[in-house]
N, CA and C atoms as a LAMMPS dump frame, in Angstrom:
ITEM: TIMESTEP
0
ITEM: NUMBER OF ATOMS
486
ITEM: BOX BOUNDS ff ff ff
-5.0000000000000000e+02 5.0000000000000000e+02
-5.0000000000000000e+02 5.0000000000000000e+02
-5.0000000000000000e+02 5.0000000000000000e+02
ITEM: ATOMS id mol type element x y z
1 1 1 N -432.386 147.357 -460.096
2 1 2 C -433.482 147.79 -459.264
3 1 3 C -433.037 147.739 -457.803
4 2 1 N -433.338 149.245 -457.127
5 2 2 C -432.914 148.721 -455.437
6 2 3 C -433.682 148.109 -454.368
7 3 1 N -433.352 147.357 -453.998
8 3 2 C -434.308 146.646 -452.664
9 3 3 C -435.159 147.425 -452.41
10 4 1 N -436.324 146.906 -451.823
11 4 2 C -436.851 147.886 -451.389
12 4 3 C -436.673 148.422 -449.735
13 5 1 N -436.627 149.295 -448.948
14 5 2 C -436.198 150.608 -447.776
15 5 3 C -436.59 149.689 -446.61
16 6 1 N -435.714 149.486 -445.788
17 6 2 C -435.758 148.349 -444.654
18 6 3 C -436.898 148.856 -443.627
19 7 1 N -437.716 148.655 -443.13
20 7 2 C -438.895 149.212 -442.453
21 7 3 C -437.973 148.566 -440.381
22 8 1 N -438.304 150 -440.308
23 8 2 C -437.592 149.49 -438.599
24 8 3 C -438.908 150.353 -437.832
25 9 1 N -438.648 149.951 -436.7
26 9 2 C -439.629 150.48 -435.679
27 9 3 C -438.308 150.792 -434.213
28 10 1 N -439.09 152.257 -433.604
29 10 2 C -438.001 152.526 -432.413
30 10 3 C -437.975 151.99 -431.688
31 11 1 N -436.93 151.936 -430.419
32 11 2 C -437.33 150.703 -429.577
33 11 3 C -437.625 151.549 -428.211
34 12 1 N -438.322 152.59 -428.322
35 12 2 C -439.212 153.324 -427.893
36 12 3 C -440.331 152.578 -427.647
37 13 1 N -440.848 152.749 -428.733
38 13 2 C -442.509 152.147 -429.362
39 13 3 C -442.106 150.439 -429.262
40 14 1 N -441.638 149.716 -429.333
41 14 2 C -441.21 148.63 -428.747
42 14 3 C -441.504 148.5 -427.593
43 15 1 N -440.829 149.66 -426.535
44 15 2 C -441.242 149.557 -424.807
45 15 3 C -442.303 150.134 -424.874
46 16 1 N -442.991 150.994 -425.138
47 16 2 C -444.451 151.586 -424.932
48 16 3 C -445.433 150.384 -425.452
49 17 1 N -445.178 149.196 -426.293
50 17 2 C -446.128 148.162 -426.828
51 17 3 C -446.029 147.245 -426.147
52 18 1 N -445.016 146.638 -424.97
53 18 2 C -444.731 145.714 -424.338
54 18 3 C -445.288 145.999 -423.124
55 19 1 N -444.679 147.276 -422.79
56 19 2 C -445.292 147.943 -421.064
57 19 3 C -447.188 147.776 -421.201
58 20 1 N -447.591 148.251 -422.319
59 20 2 C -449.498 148.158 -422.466
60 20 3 C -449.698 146.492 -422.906
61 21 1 N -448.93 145.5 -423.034
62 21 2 C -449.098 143.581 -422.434
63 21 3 C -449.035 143.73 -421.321
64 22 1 N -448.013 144.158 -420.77
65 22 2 C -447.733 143.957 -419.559
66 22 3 C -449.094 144.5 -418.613
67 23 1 N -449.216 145.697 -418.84
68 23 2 C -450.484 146.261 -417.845
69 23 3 C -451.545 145.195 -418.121
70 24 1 N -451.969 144.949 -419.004
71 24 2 C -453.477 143.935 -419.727
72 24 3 C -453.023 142.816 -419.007
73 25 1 N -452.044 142.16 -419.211
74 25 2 C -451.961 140.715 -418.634
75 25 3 C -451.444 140.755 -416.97
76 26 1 N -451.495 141.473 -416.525
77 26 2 C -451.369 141.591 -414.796
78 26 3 C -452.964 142.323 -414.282
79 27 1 N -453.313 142.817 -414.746
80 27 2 C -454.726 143.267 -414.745
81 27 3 C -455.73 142.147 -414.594
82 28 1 N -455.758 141 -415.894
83 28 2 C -456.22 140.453 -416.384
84 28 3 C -455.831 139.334 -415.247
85 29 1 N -454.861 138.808 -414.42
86 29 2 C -454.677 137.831 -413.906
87 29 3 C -454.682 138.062 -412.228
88 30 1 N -454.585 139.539 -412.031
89 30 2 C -455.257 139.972 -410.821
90 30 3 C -457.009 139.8 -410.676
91 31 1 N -457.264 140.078 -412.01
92 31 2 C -459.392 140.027 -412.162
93 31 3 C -459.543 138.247 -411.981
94 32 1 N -458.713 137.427 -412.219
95 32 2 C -459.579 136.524 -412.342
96 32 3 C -458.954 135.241 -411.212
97 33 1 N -457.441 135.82 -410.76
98 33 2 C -457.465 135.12 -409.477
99 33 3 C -458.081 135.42 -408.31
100 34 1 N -458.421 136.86 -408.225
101 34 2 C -459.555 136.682 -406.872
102 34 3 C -460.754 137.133 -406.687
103 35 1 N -461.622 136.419 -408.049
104 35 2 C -462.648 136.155 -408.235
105 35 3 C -463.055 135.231 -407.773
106 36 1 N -463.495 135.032 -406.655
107 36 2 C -463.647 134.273 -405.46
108 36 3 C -465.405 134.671 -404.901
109 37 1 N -466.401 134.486 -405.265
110 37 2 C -467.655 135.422 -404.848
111 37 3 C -468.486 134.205 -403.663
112 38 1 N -468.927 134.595 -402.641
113 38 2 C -470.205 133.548 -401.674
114 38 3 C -471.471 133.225 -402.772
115 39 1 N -471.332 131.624 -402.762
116 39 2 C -472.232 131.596 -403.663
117 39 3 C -473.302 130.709 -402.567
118 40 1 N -474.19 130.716 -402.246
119 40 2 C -475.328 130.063 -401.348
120 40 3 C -474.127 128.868 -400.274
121 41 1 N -473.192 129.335 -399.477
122 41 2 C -473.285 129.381 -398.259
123 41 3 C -471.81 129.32 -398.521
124 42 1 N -470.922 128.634 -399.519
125 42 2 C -469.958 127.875 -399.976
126 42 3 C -469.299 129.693 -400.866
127 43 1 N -467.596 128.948 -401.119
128 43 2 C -467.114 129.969 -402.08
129 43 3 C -466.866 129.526 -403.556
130 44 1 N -466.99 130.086 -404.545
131 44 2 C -467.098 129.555 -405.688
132 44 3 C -465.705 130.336 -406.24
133 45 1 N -465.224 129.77 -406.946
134 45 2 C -463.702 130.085 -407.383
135 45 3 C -463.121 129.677 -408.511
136 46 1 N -462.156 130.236 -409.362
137 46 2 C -461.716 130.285 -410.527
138 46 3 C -461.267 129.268 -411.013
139 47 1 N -460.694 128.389 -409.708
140 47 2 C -459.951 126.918 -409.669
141 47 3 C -460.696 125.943 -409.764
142 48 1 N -461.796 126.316 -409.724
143 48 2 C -463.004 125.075 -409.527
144 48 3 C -463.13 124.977 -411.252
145 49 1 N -462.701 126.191 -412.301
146 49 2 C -462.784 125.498 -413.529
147 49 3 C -461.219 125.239 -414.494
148 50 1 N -461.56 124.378 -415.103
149 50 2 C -460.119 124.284 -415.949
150 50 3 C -459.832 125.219 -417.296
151 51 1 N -461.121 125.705 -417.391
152 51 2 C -461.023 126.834 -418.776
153 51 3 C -460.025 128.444 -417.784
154 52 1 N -460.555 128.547 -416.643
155 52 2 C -460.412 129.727 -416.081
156 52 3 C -459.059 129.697 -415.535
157 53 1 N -458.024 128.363 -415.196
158 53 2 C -457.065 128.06 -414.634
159 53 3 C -456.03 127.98 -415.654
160 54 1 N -456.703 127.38 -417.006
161 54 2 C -455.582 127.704 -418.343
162 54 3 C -455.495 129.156 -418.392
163 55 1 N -456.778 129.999 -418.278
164 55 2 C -456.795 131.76 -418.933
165 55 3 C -455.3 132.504 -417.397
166 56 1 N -455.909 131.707 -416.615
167 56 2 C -454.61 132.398 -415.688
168 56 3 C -453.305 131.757 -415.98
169 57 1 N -453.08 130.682 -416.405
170 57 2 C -451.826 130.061 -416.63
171 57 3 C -451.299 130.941 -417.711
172 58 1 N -452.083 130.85 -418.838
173 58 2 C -451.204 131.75 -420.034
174 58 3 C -451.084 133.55 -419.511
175 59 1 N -451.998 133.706 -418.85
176 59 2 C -451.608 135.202 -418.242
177 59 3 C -450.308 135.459 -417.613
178 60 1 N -449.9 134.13 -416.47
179 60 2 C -448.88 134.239 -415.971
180 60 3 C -447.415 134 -416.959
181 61 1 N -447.581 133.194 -418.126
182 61 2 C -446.97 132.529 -418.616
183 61 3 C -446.383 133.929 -419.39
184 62 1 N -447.59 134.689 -420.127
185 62 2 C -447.577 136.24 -420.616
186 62 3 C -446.679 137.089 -419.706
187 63 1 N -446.94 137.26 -418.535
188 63 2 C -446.625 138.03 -417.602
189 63 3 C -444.755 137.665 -417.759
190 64 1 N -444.278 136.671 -417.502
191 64 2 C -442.785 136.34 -417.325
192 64 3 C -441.977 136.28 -418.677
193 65 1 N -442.985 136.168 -419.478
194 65 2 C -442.176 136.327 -421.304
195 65 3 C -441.999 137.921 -421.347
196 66 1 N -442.708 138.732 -420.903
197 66 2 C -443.427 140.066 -421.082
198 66 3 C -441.938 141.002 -420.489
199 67 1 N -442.034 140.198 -419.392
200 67 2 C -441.253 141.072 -418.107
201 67 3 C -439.516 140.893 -418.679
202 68 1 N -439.176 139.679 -419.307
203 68 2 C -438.052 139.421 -419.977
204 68 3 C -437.392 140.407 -420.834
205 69 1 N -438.614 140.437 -421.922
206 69 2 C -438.528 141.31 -423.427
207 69 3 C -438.134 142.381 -422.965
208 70 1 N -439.263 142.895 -421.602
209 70 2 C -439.006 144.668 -421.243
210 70 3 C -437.481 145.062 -421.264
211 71 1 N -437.232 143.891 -420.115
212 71 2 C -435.551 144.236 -419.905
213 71 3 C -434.681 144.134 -420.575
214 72 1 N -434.748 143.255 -421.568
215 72 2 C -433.658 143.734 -423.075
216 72 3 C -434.236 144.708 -423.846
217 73 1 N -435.292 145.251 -423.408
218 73 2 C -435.53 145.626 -425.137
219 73 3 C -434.908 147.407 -423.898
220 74 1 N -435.254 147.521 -422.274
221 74 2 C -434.577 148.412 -421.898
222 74 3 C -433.094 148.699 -421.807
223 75 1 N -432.234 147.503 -421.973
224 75 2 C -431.168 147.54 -422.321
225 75 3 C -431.436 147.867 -423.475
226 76 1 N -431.698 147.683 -424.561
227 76 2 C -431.491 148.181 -425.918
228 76 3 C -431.307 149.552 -426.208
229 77 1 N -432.587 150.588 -425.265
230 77 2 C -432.56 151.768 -425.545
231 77 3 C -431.696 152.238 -425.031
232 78 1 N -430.848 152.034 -423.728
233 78 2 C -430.008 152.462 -422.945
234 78 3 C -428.744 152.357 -423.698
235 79 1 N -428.753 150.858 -424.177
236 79 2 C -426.826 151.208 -424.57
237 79 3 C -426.935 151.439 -426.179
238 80 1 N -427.995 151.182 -427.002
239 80 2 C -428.166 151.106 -428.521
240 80 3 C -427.237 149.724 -429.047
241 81 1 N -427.272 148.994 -427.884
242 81 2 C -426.63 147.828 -428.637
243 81 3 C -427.795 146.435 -427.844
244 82 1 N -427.744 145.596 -428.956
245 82 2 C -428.756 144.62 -428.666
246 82 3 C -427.933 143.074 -428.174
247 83 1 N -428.591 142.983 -427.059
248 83 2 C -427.985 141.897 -426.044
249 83 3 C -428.032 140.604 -426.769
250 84 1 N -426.996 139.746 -427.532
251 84 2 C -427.598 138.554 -427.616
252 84 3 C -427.449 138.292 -429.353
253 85 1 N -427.35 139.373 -430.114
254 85 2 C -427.203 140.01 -431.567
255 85 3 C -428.404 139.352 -432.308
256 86 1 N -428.126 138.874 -433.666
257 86 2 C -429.507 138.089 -434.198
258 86 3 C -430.137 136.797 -433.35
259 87 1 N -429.031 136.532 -432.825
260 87 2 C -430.299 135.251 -431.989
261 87 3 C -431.349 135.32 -431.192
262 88 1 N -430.855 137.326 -430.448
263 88 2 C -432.124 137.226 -429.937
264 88 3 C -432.964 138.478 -430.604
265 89 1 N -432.562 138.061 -432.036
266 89 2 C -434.36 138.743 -432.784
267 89 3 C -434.933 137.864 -433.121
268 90 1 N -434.699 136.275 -433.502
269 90 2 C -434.807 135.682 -433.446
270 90 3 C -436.062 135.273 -432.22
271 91 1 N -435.115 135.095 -431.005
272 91 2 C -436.167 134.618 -429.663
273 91 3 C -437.099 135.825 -429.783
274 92 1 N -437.325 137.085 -429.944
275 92 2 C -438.185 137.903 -429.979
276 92 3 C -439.337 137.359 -430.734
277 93 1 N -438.948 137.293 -431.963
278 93 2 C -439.644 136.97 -433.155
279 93 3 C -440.788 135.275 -433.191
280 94 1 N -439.689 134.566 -432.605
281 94 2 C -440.553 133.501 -432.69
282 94 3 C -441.632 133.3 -430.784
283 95 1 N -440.556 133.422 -430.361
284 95 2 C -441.415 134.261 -428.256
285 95 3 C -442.713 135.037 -428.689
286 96 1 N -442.499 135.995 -429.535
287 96 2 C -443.938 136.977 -429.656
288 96 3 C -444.927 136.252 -430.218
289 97 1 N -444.502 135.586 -431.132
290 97 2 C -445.638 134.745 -432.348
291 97 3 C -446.14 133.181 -430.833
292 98 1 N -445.292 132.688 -430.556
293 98 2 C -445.503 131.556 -429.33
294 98 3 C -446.708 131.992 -428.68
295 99 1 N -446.217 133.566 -428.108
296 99 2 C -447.155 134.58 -427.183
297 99 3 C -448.324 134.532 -427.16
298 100 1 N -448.555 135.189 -428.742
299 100 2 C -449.716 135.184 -428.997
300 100 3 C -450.566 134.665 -429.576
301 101 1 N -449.789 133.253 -429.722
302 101 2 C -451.076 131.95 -429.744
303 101 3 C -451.441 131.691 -428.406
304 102 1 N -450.403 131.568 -427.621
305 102 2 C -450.929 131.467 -426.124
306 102 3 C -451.956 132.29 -425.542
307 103 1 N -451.922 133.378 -425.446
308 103 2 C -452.61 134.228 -425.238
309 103 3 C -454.559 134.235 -425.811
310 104 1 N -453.739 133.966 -427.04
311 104 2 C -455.361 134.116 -427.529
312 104 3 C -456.101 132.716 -427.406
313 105 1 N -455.347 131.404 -427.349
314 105 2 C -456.203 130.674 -426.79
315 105 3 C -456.605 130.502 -425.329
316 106 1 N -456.339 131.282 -424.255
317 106 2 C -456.353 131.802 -423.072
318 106 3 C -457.676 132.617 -422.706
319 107 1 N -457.354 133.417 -424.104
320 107 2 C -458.566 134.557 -423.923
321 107 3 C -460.021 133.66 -424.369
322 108 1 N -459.447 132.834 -425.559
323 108 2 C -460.955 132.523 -426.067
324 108 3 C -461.386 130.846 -424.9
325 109 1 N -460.91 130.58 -424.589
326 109 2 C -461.225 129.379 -423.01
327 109 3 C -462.262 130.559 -422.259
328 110 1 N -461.298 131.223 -421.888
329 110 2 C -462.476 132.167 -420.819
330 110 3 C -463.922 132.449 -421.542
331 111 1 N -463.8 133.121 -422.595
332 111 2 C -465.017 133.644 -423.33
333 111 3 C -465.737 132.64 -422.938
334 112 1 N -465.294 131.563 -423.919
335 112 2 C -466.4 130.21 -424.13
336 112 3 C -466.799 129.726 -423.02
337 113 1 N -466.039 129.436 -421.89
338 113 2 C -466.686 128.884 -420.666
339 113 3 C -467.739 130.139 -419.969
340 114 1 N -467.222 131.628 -420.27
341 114 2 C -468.225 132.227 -419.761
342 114 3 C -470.012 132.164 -420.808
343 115 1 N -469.695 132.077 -422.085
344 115 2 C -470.825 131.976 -422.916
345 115 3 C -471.845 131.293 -422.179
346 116 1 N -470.928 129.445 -421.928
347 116 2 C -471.847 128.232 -421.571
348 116 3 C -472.228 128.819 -420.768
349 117 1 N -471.326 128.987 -419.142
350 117 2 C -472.068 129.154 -418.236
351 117 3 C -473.197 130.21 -418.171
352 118 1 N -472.911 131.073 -418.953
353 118 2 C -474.419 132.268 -418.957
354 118 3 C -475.673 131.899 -419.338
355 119 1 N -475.409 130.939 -420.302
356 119 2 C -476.67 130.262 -421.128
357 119 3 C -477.607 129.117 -419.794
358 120 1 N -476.967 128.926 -419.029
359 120 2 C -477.521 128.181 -418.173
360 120 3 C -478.786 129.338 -416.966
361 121 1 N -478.164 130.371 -416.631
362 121 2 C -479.106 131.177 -416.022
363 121 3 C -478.803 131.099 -414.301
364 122 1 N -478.05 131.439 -414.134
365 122 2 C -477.597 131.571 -412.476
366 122 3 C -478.112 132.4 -411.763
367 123 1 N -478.424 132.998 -410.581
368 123 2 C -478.79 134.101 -410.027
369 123 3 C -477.192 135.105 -409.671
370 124 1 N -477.642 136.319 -409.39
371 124 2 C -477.201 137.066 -409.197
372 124 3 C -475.395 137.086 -408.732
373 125 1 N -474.946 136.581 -407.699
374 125 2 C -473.571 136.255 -407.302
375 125 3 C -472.846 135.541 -408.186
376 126 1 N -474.085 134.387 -409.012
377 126 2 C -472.888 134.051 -409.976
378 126 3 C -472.846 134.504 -411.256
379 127 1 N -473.319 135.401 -411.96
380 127 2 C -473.611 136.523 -412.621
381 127 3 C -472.554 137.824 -412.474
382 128 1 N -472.288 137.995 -411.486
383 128 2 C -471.229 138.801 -411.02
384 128 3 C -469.807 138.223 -411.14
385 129 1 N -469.962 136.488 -410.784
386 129 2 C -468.288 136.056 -410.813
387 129 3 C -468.517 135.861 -412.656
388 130 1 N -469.159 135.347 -412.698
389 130 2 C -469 135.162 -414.899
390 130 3 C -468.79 136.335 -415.485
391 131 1 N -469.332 138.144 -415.247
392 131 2 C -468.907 138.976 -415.346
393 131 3 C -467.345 139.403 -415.297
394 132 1 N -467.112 138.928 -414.022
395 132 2 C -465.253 139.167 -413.699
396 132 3 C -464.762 138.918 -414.126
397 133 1 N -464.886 137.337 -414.841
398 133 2 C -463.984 136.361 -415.574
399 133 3 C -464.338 136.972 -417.254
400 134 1 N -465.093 137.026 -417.207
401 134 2 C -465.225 137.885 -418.794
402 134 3 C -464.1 139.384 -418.712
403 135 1 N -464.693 140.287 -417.873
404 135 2 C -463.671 140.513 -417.976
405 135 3 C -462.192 141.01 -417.875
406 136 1 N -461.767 139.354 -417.181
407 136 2 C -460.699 139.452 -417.129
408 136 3 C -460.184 138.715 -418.61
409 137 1 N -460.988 137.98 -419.498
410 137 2 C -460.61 137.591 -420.583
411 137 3 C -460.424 138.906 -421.506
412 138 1 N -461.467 139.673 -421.772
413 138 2 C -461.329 140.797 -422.46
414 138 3 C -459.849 141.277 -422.142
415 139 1 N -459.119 141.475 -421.14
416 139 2 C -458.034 141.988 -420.665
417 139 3 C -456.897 141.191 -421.545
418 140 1 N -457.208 139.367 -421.355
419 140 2 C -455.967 138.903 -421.868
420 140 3 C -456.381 138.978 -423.252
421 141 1 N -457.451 139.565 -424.027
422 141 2 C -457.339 139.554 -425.746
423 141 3 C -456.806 140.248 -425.427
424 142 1 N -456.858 141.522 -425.011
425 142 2 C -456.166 143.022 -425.134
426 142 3 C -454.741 142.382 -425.158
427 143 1 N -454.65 142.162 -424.433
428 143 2 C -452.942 141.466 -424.285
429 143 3 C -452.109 140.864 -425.677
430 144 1 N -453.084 140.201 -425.832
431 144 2 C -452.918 139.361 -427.627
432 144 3 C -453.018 140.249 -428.481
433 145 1 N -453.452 141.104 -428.329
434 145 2 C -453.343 142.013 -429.617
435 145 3 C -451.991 142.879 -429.366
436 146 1 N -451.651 143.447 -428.609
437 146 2 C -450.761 144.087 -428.023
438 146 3 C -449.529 143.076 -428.327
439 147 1 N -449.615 142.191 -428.063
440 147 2 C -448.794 140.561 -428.618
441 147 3 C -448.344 140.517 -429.865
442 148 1 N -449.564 140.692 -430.53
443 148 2 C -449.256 141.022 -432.147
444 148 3 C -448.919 142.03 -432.411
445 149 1 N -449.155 142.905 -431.968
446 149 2 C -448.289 144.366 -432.905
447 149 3 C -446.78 143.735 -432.183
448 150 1 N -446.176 143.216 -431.217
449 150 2 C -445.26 143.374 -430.924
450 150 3 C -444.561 142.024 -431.718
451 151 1 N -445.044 141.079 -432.39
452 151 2 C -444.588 140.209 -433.079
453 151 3 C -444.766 140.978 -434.324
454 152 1 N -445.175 141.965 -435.201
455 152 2 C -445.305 142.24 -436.395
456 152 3 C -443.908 143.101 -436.283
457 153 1 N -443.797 144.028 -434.808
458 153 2 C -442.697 144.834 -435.173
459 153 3 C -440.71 144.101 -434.548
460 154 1 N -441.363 142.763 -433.935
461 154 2 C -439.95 142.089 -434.075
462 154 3 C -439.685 141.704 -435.606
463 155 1 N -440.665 141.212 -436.336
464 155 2 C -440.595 140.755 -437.764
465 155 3 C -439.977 141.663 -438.61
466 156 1 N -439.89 142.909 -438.486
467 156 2 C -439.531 144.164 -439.058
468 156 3 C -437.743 143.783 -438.61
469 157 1 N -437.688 143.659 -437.248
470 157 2 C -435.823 143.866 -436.915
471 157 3 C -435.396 142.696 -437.152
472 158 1 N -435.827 141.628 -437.521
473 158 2 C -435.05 140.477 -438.587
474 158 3 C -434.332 140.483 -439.594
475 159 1 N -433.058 140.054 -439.38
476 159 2 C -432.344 140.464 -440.584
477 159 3 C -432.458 139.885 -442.111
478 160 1 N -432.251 140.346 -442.862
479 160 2 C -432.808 140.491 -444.435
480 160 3 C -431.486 139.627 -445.156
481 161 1 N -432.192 138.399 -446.003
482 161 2 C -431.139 137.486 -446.235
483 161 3 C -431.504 137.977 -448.309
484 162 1 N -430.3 138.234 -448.494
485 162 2 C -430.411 138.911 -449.907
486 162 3 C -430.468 137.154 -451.114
């Protein structure tokens, strides 16, 4: 019986899945660092919570794993040879899966701190900053998902132990 047909993905679609993290998680960490709004006389700010300071930490954290991958995986398309050989499908493989636990517990901190704080009933300005921070979380799921297709299709260029 023959194996069954090695499933690869281009490393095209590799850079087109990394470049759309990349946009979500710089998006996402531009929305919620200067979310900064006048709240009755004082400024109210992102730093003032620790749910909103983890969602930017893993954004940034996203952002420099993100920016790495691009550049090998743009060496890749350029020379068709992969920098680093299995070790770094390897760092791909287990970096993407790292990613996007990071990520998604990033995204879901923000949610939840925005839930509480809504349930409380603020007026207007701070209604607007809990808005931002939402979403700038929506941005870093986007990111996590984008995370995962890109950990499902490093899992694919792992080499196959017979």
């Amino acid at each position: 019986m023959a194996p069954p047909p090695s499933t690869t993905v281009s490393p095209a679609t590799t850079l087109i899945v990394r470049v759309v993290t990349l946009v979500c998680l710089l998006i996402s960490v531009i929305v919620i660092a200067t979310n900064n709004p006048e709240v009755d006389g004082g400024k109210m700010k992102f730093n003032d919570f620790y749910a909103y300071r983890y969602m930017l930490a893993t954004g940034v954290v996203g952002i420099a794993y993100t920016f790495l991958q691009i550049a090998f995986t743009i060496y890749f398309v350029s020379t068709g040879n992969r920098l680093g050989g299995n070790g770094l499908m390897f760092l791909d493989f287990f970096g993407d899966k790292a990613l996007s636990y990071l990520l998604a517990t990033g995204a879901a901190a923000g949610f939840g701190l925005t839930v509480d704080l809504n349930r409380i009933g603020f007026e207007s300005d701070v209604k607007d900053f809990l808005n931002k921070a939402n979403a700038a979380a929506s941005l870093l799921f986007f990111g996590f998902i984008f995370s995962v297709v890109s950990s499902i299709f490093s899992s694919f260029s792992l080499p196959k132990s017979s």
